[in-house]
Steps between C-alpha positions, in 0.01 A plus 500: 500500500646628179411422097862542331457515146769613228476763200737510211513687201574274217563803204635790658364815275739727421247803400595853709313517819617887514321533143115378657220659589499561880211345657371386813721219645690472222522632107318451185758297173384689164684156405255199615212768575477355872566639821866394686483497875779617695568261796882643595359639782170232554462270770491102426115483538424869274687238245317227545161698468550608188610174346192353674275758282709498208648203305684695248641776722871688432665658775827660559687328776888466677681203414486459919074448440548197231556140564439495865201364728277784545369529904101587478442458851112363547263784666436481896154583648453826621452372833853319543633843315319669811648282739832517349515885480442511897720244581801682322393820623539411844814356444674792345371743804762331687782511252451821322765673654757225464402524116544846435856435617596255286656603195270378164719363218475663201354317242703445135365536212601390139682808350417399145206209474517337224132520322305275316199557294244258340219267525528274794361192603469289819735144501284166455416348862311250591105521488278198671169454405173235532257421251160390574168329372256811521232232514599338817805667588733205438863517410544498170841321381662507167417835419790630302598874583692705246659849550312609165720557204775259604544127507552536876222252712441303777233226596313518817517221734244233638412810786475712173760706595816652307827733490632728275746741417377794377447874544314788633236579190551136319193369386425111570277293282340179671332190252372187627310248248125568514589811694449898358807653479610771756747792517643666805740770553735480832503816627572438890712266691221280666404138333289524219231311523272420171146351457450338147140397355436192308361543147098491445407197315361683199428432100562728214496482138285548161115484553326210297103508425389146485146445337360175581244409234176291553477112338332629192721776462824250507324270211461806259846616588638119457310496134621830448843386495432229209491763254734766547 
């Protein structure tokens, strides 16, 4: 089964990558004081690593790499892989000679790519989620979730669940009345599941000291009064 997901790059920079700093994976921008990562030659899931560990990345990219579903095939057990590996190596033993016969096609490559260079970001998809009652694990519906600094929310449903678009590294904020307000970052492609807890029924305020005074001690102050 495969996660597609899309990367774009919104700003293209147009600093010199020739002028960098060489470093590993990629060079250093004098400019923006940040490493840029140099995917021309990276495979879909290098790419997707990297955005998964960094938010605000910039990379260097073809114009073939942007706009596209990305294939990040899910890993296999080492036991299938096992399996797997035998299987096609018993099936080539019979066709290896046949093989080196054929003639392999010779594979073309883009004389000139056309380069791109700047801070990119995954497209929005669509997240689902469920919020529940830490106290007895209930659903929890109309909770509103907000991709933080936007005006972009949903509500979640009776089931307290919800969808959203959004991306890799978005943050999601999650209020319910009587609830404590919760934050949660998507950084995978599973459901995001949140537990909220309600608020401690609690007083605060100015401290009073209240002197009660004995029956005497209220005539004296009552006569007291007469006169001032």
């Amino acid at each position: 089964m495969l996660t597609k997901i899309q990367i774009a790059i919104p700003t293209q920079c147009h600093e010199n990558w020739e002028d960098m700093t060489p470093e590993d994976k990629g060079r250093f921008c004098a400019s923006c004081q940040k490493k840029v990562y140099d995917f021309t030659s990276a495979s879909d899931k290098e790419i997707v690593s990297v955005l998964n560990r960094e938010a605000n990345a910039c990379g260097r990219f073809t114009a073939r790499q942007l706009n596209r579903d990305l294939q990040i095939p899910k890993e296999k057990s080492s036991a299938w892989m096992a399996a797997s590996a035998a299987v096609l190596g018993f099936l080539t033993l019979g066709t290896a000679n046949a093989v080196a016969q054929t003639p392999v096609p010779t594979e073309q490559h883009e004389q000139q790519p056309n380069y791109m260079l700047g801070k990119f970001i995954a497209q929005p998809q669509l997240f689902t989620g469920k919020v529940t009652n830490e106290a007895d694990g209930a659903p929890l519906p109309f909770v509103t979730v907000t991709i933080k600094g936007t005006a972009t929310s949903v509500q979640t449903d009776a089931d307290g669940v919800f969808s959203i678009n959004a991306s890799h590294g978005t943050m999601l904020t999650f209020e319910a009345i009587g609830f404590e307000g919760k934050e949660v970052t998507i950084s995978g492609t599973e459901a995001i599941n949140v537990v909220m807890y309600e608020y401690s029924a609690t007083l605060s305020g100015d401290i009073v000291v209240v002197k009660n005074r004995t029956f005497m001690g209220r005539i004296f102050h009552s006569i007291g009064n007469i006169f001032r």
